[in-house]
Structures are given as structure tokens and as C-alpha cells.
VEXDREN-2710 file (C-alpha; in Angstrom, 1 decimal):
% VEXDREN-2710
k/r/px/py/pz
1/UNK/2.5/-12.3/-12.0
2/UNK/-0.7/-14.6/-11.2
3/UNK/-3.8/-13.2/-10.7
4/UNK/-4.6/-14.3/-7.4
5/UNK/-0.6/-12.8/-6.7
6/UNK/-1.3/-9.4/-7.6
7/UNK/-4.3/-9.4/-5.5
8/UNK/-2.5/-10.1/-2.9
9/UNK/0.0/-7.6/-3.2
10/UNK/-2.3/-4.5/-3.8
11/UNK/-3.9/-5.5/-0.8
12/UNK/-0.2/-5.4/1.1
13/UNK/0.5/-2.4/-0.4
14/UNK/-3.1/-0.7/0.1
15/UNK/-3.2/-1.6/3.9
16/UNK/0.3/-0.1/4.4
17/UNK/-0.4/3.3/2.2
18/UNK/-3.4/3.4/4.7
19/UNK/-1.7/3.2/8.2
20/UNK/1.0/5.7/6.2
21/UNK/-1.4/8.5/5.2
22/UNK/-3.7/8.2/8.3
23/UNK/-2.6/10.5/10.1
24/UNK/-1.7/13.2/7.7
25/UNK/-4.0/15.9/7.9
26/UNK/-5.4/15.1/11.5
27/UNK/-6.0/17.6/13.9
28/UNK/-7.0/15.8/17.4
29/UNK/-9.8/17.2/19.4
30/UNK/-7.0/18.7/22.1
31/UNK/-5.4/20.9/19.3
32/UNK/-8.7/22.3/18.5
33/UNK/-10.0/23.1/22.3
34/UNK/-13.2/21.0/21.9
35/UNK/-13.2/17.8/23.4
36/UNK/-16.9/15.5/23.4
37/UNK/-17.0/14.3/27.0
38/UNK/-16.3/10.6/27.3
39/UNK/-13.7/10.7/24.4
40/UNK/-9.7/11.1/24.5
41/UNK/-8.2/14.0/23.5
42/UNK/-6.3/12.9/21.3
43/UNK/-9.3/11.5/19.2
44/UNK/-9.7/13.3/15.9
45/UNK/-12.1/16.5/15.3
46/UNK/-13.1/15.7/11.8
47/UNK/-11.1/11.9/10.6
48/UNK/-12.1/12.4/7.2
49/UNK/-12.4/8.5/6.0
50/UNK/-13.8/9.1/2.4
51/UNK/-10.6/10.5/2.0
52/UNK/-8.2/8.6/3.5
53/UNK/-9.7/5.7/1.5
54/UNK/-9.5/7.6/-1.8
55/UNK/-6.2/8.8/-1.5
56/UNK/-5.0/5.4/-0.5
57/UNK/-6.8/4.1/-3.2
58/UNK/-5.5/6.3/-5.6
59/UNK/-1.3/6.2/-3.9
60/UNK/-1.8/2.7/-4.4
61/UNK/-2.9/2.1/-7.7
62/UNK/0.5/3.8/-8.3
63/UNK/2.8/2.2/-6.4
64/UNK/1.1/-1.7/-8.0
65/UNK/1.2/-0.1/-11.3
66/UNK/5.1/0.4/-11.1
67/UNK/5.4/-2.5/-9.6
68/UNK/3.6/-4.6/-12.3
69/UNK/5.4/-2.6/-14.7
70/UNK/8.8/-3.7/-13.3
71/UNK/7.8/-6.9/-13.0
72/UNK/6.3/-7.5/-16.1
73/UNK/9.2/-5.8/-18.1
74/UNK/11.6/-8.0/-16.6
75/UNK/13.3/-5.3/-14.1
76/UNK/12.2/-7.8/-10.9
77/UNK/12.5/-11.5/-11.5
78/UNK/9.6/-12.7/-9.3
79/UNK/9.4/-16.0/-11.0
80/UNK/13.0/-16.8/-10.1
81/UNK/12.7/-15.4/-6.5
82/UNK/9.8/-17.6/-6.1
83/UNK/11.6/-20.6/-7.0
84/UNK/9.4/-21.7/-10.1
85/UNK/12.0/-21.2/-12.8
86/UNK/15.6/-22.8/-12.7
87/UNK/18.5/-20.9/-14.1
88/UNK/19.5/-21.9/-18.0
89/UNK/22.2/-24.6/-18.0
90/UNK/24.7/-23.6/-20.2
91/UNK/25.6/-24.4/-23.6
92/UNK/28.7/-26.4/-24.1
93/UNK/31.2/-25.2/-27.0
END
């Protein structure tokens, strides 16, 4: 797996850990009986970002590190599903 490959897929994976665990955790401003005029209730009382972004962080350091291991101990063939290695002709007898 390239560099510039693996970049690309923690970022994949980061963004959708994100939208997953954002709203875990969120009580809106109608649950809690305090809504700031001019805002919906359904915005959030506290949204907690510094956490969101460390625990997505952190869930997705895990999930690439699995993934690199798979890939990089030959349980997922990326090279062959990206085309860049042909299968080995066989040997006569």
C-alpha cells in the first residue's frame, strides 16, 4: 500500500467514523427544555467536538491499522484488485 494510498483511505475511513459517532451521546436542546431563541430544537445542548474528533481519531486509527495489517500480510490482495499485478502463468510439466 502506497503512501499517498493509505492517506487516502484513513481519510475515507475517518470522515465516515465521524458522521457514525456524531450523534452518539447528543442530547438536542428540545430533550433538555432549553431552547436559545433563534435556533431549532433539535440543535444540540452541549455538541462536544473535542470529543467527537478524538474518538474518531482514535476508532480510526483502529480500523486502518487492521486494515494495513490485512493488507500488508497478504489477507487482502489490493495490488491485484487494482490491476498492477497479473496472475503467475503457470509452469508447464
Amino acid at each position: 500500500m502506497s503512501l499517498s494510498f493509505a492517506i487516502a483511505v484513513y481519510l475515507v475511513i475517518w470522515w465516515t467514523v465521524l458522521f457514525a459517532i456524531l450523534p452518539i451521546g447528543v442530547r438536542t436542546q428540545g430533550e433538555d427544555g432549553a431552547v436559545v431563541p433563534g435556533t431549532p430544537e433539535s440543535a444540540p445542548t452541549r455538541p462536544r467536538l473535542v470529543r467527537v474528533v478524538l474518538l474518531t481519531t482514535l476508532v480510526s486509527a483502529l480500523i486502518f491499522a487492521a486494515l494495513w495489517a490485512a493488507v500488508r500480510y497478504g489477507i487482502l490482495d489490493t495490488e491485484r484488485w487494482l490491476g498492477r499485478t497479473l496472475p503467475r502463468p503457470a509452469v508447464p510439466k
